[in-house]
mmCIF file of the protein (N, C-alpha, C, O) and its ligand, coordinates in Angstrom:
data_MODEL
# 
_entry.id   MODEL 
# 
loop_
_entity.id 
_entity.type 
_entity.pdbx_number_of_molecules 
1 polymer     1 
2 non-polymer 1 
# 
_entity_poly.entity_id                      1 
_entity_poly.type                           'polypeptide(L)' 
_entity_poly.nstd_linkage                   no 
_entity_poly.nstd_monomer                   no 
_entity_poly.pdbx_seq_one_letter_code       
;(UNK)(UNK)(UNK)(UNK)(UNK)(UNK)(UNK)(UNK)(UNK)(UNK)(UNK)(UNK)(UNK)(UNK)(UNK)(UNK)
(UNK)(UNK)(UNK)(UNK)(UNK)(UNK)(UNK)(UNK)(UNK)(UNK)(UNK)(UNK)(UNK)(UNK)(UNK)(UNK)
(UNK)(UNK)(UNK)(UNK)(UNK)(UNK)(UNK)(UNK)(UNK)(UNK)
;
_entity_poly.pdbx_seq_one_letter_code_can   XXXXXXXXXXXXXXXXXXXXXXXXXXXXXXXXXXXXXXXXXX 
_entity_poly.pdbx_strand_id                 A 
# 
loop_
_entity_poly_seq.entity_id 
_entity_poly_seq.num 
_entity_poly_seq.mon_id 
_entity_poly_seq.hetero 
1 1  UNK n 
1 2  UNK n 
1 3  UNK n 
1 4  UNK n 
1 5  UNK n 
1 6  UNK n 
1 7  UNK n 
1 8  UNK n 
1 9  UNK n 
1 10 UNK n 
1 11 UNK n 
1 12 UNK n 
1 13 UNK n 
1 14 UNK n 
1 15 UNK n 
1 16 UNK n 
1 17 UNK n 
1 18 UNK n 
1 19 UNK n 
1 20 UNK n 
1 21 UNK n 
1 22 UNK n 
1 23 UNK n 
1 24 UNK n 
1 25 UNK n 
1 26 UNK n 
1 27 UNK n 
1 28 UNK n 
1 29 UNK n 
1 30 UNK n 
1 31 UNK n 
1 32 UNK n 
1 33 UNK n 
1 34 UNK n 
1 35 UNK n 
1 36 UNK n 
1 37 UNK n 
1 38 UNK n 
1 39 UNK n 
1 40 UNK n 
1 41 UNK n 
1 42 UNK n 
# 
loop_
_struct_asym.id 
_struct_asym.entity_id 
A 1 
B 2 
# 
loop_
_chem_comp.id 
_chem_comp.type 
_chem_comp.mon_nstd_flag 
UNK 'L-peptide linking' . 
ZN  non-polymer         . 
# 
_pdbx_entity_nonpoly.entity_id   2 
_pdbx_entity_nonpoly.name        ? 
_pdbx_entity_nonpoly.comp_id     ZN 
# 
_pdbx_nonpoly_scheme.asym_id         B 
_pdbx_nonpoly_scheme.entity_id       2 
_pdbx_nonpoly_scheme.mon_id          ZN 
_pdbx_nonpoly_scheme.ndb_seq_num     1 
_pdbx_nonpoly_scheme.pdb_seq_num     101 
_pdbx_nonpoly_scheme.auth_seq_num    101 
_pdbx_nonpoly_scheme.pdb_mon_id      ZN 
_pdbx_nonpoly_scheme.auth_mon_id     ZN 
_pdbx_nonpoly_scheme.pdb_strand_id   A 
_pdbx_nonpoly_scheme.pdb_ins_code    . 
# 
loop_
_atom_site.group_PDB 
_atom_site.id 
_atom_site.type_symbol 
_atom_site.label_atom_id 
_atom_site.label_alt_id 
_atom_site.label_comp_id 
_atom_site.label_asym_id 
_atom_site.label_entity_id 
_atom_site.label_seq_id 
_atom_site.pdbx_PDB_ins_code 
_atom_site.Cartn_x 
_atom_site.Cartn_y 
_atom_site.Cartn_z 
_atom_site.occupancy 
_atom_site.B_iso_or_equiv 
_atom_site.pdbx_formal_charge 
_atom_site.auth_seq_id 
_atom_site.auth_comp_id 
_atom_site.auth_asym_id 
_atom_site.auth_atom_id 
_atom_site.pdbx_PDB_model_num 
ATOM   1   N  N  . UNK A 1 1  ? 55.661 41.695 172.163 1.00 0.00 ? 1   UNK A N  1 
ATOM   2   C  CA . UNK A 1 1  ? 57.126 41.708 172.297 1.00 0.00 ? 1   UNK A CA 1 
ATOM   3   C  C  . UNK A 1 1  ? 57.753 42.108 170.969 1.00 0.00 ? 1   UNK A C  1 
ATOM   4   O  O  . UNK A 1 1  ? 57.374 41.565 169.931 1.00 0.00 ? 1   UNK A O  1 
ATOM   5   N  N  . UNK A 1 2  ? 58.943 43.279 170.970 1.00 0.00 ? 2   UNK A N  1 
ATOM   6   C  CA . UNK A 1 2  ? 59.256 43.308 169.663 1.00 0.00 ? 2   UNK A CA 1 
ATOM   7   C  C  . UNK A 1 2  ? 60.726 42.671 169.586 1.00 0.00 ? 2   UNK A C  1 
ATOM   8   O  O  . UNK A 1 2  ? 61.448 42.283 170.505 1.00 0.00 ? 2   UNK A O  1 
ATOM   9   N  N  . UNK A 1 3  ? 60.949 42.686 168.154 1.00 0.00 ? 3   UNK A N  1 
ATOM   10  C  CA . UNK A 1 3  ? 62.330 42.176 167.586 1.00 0.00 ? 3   UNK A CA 1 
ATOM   11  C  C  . UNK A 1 3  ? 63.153 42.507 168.534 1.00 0.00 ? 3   UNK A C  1 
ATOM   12  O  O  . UNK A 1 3  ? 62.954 43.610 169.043 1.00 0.00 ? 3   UNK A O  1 
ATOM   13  N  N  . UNK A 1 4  ? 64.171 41.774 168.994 1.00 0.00 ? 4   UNK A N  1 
ATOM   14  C  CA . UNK A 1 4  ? 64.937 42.053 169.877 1.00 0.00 ? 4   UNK A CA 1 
ATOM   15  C  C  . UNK A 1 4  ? 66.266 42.930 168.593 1.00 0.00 ? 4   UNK A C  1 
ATOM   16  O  O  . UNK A 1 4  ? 67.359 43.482 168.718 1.00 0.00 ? 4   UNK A O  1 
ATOM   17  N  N  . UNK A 1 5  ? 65.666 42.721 167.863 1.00 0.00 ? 5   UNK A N  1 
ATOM   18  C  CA . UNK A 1 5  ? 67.071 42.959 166.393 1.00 0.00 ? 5   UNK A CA 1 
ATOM   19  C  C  . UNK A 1 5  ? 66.821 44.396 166.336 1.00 0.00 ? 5   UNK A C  1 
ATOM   20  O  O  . UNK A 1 5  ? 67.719 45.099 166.799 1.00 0.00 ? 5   UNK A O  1 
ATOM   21  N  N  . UNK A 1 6  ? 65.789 44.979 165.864 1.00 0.00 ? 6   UNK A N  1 
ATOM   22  C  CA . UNK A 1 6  ? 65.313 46.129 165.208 1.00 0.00 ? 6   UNK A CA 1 
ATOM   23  C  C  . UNK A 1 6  ? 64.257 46.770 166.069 1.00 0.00 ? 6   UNK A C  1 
ATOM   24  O  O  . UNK A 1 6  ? 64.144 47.993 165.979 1.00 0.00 ? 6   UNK A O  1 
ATOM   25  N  N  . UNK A 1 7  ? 63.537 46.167 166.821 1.00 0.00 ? 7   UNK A N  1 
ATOM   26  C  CA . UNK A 1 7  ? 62.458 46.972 167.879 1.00 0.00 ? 7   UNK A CA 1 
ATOM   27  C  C  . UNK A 1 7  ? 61.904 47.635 167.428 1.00 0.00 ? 7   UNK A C  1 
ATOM   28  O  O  . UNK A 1 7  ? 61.502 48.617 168.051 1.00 0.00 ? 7   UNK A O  1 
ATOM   29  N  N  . UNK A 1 8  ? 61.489 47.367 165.642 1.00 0.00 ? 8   UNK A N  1 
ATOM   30  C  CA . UNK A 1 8  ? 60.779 48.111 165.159 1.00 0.00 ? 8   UNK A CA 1 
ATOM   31  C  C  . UNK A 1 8  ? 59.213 47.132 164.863 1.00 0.00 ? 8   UNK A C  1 
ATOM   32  O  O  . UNK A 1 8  ? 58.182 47.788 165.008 1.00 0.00 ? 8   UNK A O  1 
ATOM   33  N  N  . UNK A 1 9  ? 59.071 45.874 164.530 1.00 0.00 ? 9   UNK A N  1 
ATOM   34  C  CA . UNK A 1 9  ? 58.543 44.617 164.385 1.00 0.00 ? 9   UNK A CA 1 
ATOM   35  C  C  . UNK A 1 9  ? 58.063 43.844 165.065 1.00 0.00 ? 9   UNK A C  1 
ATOM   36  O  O  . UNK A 1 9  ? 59.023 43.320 165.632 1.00 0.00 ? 9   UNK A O  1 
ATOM   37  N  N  . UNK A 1 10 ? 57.194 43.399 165.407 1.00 0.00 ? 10  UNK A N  1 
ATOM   38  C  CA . UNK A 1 10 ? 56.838 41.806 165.842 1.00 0.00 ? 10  UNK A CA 1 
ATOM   39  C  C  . UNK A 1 10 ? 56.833 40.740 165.120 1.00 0.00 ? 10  UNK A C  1 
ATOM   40  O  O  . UNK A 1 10 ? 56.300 40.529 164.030 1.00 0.00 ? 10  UNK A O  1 
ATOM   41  N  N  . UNK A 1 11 ? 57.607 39.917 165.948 1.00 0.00 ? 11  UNK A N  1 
ATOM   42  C  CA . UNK A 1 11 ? 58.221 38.581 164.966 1.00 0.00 ? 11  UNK A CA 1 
ATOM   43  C  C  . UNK A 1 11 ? 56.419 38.078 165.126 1.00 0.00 ? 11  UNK A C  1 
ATOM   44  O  O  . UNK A 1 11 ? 55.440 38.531 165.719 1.00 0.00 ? 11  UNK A O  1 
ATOM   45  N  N  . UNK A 1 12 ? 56.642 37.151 164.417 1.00 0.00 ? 12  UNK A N  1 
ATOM   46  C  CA . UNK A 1 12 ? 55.373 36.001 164.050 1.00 0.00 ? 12  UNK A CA 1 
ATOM   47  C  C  . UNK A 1 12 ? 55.984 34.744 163.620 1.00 0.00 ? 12  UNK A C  1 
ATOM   48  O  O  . UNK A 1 12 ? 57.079 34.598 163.076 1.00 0.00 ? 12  UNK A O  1 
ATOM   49  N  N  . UNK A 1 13 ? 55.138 33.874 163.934 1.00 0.00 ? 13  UNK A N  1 
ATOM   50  C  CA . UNK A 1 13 ? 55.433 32.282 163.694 1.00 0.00 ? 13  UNK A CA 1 
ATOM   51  C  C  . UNK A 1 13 ? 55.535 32.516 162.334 1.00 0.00 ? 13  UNK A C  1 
ATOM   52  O  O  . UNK A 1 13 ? 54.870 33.302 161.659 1.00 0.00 ? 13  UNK A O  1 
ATOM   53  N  N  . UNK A 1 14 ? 56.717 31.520 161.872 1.00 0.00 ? 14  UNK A N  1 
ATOM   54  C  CA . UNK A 1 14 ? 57.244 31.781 160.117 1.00 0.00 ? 14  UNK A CA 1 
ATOM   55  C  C  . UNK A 1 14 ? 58.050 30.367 160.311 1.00 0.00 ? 14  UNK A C  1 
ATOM   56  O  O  . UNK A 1 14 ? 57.952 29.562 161.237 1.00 0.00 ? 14  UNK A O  1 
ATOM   57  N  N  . UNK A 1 15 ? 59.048 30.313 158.901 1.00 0.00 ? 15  UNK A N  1 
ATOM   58  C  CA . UNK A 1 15 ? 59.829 29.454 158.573 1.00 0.00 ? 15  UNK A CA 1 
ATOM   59  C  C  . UNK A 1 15 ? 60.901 29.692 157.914 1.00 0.00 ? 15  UNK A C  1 
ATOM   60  O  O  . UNK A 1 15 ? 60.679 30.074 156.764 1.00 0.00 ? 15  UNK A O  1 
ATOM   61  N  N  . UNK A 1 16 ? 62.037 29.607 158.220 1.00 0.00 ? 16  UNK A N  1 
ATOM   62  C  CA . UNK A 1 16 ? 63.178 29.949 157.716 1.00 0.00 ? 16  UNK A CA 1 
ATOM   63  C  C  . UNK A 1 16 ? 63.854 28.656 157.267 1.00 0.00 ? 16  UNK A C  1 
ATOM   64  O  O  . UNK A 1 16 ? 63.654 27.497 157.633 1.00 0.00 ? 16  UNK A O  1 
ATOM   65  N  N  . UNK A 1 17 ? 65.086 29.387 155.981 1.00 0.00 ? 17  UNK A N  1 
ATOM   66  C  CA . UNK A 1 17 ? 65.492 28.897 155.228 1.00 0.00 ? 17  UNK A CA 1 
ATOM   67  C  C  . UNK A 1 17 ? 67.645 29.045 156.411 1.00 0.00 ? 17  UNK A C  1 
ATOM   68  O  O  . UNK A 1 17 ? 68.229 30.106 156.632 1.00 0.00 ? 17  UNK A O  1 
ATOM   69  N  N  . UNK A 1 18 ? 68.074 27.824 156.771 1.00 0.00 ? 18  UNK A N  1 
ATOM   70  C  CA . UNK A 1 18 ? 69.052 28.014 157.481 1.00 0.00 ? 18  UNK A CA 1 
ATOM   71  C  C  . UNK A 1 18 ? 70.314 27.166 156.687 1.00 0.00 ? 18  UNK A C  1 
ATOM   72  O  O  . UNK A 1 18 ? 70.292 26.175 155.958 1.00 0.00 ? 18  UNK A O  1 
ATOM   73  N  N  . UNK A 1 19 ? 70.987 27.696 156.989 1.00 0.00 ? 19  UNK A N  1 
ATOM   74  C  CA . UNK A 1 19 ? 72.064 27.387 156.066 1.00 0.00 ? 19  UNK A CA 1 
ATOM   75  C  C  . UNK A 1 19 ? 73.186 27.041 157.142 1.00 0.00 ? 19  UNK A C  1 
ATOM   76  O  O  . UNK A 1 19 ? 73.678 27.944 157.819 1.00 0.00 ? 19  UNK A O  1 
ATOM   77  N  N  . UNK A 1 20 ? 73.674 25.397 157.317 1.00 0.00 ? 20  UNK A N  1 
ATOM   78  C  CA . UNK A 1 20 ? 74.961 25.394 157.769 1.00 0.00 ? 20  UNK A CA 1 
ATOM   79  C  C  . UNK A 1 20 ? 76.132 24.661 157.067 1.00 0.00 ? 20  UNK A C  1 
ATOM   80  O  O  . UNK A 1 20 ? 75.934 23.905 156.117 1.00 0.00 ? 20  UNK A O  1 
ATOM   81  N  N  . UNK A 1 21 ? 77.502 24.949 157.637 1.00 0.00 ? 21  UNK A N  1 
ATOM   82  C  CA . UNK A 1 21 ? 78.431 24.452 157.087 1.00 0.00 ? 21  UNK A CA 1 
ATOM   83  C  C  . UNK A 1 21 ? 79.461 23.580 158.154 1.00 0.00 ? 21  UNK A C  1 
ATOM   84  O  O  . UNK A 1 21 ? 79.819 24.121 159.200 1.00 0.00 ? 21  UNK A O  1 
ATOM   85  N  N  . UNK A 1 22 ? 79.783 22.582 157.906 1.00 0.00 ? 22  UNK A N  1 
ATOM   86  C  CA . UNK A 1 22 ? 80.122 21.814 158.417 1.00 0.00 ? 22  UNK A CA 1 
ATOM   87  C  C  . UNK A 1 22 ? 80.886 20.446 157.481 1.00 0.00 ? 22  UNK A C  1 
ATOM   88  O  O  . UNK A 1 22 ? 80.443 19.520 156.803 1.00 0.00 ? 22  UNK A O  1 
ATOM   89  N  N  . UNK A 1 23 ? 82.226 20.915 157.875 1.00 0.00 ? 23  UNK A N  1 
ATOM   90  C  CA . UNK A 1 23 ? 83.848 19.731 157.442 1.00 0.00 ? 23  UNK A CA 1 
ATOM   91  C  C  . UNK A 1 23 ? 83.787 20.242 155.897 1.00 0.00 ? 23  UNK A C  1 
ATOM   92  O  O  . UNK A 1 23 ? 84.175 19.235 155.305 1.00 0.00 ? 23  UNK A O  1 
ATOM   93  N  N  . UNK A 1 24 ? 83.558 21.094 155.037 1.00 0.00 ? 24  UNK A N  1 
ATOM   94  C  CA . UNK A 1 24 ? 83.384 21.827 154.011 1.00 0.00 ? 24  UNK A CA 1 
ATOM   95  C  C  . UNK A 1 24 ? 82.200 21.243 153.088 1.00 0.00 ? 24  UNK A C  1 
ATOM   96  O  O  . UNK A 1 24 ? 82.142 21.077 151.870 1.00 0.00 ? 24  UNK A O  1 
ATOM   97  N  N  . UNK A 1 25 ? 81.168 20.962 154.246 1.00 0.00 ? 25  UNK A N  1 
ATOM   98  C  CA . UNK A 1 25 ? 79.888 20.520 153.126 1.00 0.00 ? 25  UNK A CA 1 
ATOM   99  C  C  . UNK A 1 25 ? 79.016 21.734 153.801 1.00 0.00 ? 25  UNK A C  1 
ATOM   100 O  O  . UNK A 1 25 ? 78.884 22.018 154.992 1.00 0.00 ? 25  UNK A O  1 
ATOM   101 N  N  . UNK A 1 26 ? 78.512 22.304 152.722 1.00 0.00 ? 26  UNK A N  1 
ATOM   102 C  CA . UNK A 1 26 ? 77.097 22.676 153.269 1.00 0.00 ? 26  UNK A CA 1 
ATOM   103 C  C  . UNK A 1 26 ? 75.676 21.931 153.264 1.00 0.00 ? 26  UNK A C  1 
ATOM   104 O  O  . UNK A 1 26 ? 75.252 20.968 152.624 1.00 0.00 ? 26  UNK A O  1 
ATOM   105 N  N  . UNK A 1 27 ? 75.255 22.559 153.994 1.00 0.00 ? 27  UNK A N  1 
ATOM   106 C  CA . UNK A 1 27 ? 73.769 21.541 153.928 1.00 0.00 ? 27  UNK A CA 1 
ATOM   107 C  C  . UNK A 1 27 ? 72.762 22.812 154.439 1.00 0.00 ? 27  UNK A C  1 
ATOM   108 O  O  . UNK A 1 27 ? 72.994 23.642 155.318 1.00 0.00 ? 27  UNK A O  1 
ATOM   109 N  N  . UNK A 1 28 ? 71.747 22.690 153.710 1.00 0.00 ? 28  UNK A N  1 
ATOM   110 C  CA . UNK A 1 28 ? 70.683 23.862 153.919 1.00 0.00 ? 28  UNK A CA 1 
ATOM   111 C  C  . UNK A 1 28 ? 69.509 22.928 154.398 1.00 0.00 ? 28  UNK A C  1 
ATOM   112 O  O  . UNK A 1 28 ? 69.352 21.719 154.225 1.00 0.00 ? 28  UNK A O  1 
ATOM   113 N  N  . UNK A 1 29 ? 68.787 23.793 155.010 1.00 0.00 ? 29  UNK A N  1 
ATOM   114 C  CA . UNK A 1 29 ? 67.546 23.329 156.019 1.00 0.00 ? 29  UNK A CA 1 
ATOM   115 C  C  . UNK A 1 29 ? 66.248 24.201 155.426 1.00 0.00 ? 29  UNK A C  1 
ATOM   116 O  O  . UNK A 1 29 ? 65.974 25.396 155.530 1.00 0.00 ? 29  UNK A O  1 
ATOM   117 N  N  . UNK A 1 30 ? 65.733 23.366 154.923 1.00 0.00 ? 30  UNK A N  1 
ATOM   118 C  CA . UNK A 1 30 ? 64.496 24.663 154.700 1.00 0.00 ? 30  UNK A CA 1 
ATOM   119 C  C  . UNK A 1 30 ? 63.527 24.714 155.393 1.00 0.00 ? 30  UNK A C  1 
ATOM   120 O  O  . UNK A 1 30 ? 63.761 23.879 156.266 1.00 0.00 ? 30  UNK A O  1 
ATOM   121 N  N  . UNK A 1 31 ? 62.465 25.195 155.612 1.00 0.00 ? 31  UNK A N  1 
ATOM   122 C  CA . UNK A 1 31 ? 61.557 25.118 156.221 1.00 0.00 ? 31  UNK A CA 1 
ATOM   123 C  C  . UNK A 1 31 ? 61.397 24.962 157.623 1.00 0.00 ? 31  UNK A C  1 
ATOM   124 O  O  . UNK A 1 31 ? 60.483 24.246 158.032 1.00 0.00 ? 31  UNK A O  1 
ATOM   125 N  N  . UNK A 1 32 ? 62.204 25.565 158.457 1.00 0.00 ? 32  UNK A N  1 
ATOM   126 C  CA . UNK A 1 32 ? 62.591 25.807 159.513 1.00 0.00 ? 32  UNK A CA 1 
ATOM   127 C  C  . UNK A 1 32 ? 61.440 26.770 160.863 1.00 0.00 ? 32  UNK A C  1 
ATOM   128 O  O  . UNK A 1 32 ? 61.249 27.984 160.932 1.00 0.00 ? 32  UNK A O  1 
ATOM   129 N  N  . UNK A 1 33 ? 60.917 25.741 161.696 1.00 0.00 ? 33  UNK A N  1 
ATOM   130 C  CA . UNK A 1 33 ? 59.827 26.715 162.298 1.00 0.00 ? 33  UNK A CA 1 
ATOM   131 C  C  . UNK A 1 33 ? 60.531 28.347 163.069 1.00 0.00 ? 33  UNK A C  1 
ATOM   132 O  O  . UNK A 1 33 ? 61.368 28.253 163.967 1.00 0.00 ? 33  UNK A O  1 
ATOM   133 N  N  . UNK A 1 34 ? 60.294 29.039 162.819 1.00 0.00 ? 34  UNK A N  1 
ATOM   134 C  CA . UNK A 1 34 ? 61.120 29.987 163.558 1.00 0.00 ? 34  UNK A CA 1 
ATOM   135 C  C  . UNK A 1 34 ? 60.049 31.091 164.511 1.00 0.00 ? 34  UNK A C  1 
ATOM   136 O  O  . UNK A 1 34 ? 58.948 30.573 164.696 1.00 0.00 ? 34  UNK A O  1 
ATOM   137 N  N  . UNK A 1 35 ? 60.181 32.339 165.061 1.00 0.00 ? 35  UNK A N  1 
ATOM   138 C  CA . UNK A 1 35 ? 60.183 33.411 164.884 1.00 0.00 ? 35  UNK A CA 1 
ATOM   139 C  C  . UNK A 1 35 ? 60.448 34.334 164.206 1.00 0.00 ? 35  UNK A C  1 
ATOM   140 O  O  . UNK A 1 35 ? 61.281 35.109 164.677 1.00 0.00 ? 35  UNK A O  1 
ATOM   141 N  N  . UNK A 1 36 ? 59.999 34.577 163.142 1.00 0.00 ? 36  UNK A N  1 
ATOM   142 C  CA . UNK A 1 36 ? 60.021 35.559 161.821 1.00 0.00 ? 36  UNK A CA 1 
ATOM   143 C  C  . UNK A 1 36 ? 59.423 37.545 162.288 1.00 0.00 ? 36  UNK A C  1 
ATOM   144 O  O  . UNK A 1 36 ? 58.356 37.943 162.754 1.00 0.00 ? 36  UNK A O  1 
ATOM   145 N  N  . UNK A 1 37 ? 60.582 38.249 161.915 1.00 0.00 ? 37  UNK A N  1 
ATOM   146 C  CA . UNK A 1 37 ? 60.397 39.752 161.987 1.00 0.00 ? 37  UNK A CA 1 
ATOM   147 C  C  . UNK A 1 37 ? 60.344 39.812 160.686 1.00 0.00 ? 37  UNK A C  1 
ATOM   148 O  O  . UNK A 1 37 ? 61.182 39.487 159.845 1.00 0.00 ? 37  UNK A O  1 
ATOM   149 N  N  . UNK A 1 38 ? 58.745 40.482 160.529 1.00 0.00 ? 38  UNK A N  1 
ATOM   150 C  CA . UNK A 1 38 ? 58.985 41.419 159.383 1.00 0.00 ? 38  UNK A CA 1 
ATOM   151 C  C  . UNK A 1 38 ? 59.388 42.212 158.640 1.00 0.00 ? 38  UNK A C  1 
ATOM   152 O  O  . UNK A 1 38 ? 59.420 42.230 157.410 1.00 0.00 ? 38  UNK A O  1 
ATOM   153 N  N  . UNK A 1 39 ? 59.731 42.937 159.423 1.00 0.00 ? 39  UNK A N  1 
ATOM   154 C  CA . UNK A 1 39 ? 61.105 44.490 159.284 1.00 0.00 ? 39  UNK A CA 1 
ATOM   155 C  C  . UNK A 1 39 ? 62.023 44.019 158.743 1.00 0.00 ? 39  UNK A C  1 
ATOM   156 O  O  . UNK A 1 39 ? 62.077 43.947 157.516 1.00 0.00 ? 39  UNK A O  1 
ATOM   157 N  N  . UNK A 1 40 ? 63.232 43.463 159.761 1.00 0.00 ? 40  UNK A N  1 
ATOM   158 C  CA . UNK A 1 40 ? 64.336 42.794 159.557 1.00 0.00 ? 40  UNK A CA 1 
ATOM   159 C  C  . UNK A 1 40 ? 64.532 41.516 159.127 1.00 0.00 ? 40  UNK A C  1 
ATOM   160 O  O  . UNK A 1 40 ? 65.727 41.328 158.901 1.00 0.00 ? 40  UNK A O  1 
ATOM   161 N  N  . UNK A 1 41 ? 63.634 40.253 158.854 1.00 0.00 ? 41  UNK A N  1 
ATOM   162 C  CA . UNK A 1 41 ? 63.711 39.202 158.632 1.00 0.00 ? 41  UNK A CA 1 
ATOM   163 C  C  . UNK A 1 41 ? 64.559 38.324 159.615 1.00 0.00 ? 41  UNK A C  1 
ATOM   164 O  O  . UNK A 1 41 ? 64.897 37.155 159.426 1.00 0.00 ? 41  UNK A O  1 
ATOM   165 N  N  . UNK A 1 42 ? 64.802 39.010 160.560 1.00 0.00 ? 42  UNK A N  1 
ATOM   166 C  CA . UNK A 1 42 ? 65.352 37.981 161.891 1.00 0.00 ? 42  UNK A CA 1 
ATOM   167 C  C  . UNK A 1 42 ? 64.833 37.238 162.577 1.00 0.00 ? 42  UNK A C  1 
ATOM   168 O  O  . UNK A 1 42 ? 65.476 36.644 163.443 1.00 0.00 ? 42  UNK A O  1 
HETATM 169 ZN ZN . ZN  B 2 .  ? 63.383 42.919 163.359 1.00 0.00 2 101 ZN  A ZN 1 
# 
């Protein structure tokens, strides 16, 4: 299956770094299980 982003890639099991904001705090998440594209990093 490729990147639905770029259709150039196959994502692979990875971990992302997610960033939200919420009542004007941020709070970052690291290590996040994801679907990771190589190409695009989506
Ligand atoms: Zn991609």
């Amino acid at each position: 299956m490729h990147c639905v982003i770029c259709k150039q890639s196959e994502p692979r099991p990875g971990t992302v770094t997610v960033t939200l904001e919420r009542d004007g705090a941020t709070v970052v998440v690291n290590q996040v299980p994801a679907m990771v594209c190589d190409n695009c990093g989506e």
